[in-house]
C-alpha positions as CSV (number, residue, x, y, z in Angstrom):
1,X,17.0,157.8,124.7
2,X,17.0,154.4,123.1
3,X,14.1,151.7,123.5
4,X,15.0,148.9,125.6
5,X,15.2,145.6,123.6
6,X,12.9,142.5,124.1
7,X,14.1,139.3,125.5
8,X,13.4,138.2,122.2
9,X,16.0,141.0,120.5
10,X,18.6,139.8,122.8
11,X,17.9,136.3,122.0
12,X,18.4,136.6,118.7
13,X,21.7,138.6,119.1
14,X,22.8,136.5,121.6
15,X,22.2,133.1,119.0
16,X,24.0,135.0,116.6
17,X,27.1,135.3,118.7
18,X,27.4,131.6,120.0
19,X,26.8,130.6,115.9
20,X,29.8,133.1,115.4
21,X,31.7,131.7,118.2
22,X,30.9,127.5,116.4
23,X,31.7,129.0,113.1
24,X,34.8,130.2,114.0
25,X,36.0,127.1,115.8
26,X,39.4,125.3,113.9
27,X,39.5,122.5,112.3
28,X,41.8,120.5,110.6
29,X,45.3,120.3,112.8
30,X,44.3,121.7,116.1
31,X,44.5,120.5,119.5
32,X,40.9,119.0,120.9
33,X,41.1,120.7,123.8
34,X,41.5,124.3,121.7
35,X,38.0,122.9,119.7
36,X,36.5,121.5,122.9
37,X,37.3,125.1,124.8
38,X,35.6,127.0,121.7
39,X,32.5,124.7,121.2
40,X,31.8,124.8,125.3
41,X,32.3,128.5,124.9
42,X,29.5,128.7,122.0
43,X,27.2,126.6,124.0
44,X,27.1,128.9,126.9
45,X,26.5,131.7,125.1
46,X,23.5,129.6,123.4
47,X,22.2,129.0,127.0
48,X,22.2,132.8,127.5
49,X,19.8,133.2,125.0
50,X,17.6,130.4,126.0
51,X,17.5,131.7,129.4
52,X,16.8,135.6,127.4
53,X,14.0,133.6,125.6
54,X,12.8,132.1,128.8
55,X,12.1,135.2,130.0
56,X,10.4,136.4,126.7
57,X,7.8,134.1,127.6
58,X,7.3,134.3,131.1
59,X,7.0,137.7,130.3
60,X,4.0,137.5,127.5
61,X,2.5,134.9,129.9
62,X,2.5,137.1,133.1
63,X,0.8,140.0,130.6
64,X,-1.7,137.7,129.3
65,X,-2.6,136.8,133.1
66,X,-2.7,140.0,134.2
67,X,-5.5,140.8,131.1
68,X,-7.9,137.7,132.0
69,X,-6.7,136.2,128.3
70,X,-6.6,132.3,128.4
């Protein structure tokens, strides 16, 4: 059975797919509402991962809590 990734793993991947997504917009000739479509499609996916990161460290917060560590 495979490990479950971190928050932190899926972050990552997750960046990597909304940089994909802005590298792959047009430019040149294209309609601005094809590059606006794109560029509010790779931001979403960006706020994915900041939400995925979010949790990452709520996560290592709640553990250090739950130790006593300050």
């Amino acid at each position: 059975m495979a490990a479950v990734p971190s928050y932190r793993e899926l972050a990552a991947r997750t960046l990597g797919q909304a940089a994909e997504h802005l590298n792959a917009v047009p430019n040149g000739n294209v309609a601005s509402a094809e590059i606006t479509a794109r560029s509010n499609h790779a931001q979403a996916i960006a706020t994915v991962a900041v939400a995925q990161a979010l949790l990452e460290i709520g996560d290592i917060l709640r553990e250090h809590l739950s130790r006593g560590d300050t």
